[in-house]
C-alpha positions in Angstrom: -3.6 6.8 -16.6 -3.2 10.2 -17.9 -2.5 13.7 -15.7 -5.5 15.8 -15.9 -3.6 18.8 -16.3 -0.8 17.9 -19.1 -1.5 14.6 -20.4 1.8 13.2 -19.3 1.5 9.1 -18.5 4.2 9.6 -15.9 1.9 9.3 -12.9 3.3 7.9 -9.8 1.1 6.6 -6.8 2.0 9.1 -3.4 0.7 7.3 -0.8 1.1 10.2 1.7 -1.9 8.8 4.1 0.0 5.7 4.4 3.6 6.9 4.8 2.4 9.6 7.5 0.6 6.7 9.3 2.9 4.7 9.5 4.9 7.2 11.1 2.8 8.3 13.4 1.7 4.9 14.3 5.5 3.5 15.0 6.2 6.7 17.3 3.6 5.5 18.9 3.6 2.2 19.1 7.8 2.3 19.9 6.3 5.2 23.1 3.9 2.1 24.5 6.2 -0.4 24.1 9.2 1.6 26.1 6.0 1.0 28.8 5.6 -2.3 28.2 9.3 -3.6 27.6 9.5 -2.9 31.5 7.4 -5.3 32.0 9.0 -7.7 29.2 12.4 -6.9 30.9 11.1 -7.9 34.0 10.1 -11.4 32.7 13.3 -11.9 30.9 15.0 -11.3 33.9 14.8 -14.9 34.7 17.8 -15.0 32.8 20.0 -11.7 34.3 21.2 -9.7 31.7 20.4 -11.5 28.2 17.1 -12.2 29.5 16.4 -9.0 30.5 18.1 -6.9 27.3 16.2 -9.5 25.2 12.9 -8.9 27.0 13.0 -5.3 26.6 14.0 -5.3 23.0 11.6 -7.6 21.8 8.7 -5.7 23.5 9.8 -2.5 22.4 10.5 -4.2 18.5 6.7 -5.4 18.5 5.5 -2.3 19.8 7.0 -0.3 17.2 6.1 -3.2 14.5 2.7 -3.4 15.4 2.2 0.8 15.7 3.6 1.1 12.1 1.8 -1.6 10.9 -1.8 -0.2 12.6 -1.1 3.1 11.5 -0.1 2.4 7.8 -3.8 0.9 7.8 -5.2 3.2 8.9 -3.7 5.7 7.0 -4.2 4.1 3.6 -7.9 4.2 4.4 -7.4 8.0 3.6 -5.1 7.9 0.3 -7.3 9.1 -2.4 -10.1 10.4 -0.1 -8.5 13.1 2.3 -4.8 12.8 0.3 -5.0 13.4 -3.2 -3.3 9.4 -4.2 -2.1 10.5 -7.8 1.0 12.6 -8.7 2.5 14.0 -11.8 6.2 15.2 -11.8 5.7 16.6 -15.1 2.9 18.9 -14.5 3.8 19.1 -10.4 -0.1 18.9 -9.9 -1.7 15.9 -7.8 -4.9 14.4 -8.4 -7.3 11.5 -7.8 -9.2 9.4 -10.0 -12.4 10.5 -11.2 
């Protein structure tokens, strides 16, 4: 693949919609999950102390997990339709495919 504006081959994939879901979605997830590692804490619990810091970290680690995970989806979905998905740092332009 060639850059429309130069013709340089040096064209690099940006993935914005993906990186900036991810993001958004592991802020998020890790929010909920400080929610539900109470709850995870609790159950641990029925071991005091390692139980209970196990509980709550593991929540709060598949909250976060599953937030960046959901939200990288979902941002991928827009690479290449709301994000332009090509890049040249040659020309400094981005683009998509036509």
């Amino acid at each position: 693949m060639n850059c429309p504006n130069c013709g340089s081959q040096n064209v690099q994939l940006r993935h914005i919609g993906r990186k900036v879901g991810s993001s958004i979605g592991a802020a998020a997830g890790g929010l909920a999950a400080m929610e539900g590692a109470s709850a995870d804490a609790v159950i641990g619990s029925l071991m005091p102390v390692v139980g209970t810091i196990t509980g709550g970290l593991i929540g709060f680690i598949i909250g976060v997990g599953s937030g960046a995970t959901l939200g990288a989806i979902t941002g991928e979905s827009l690479d290449g339709t709301v994000f332009d998905e090509y890049c040249c740092p040659v020309g400094e332009c981005t683009f998509n495919t036509q």
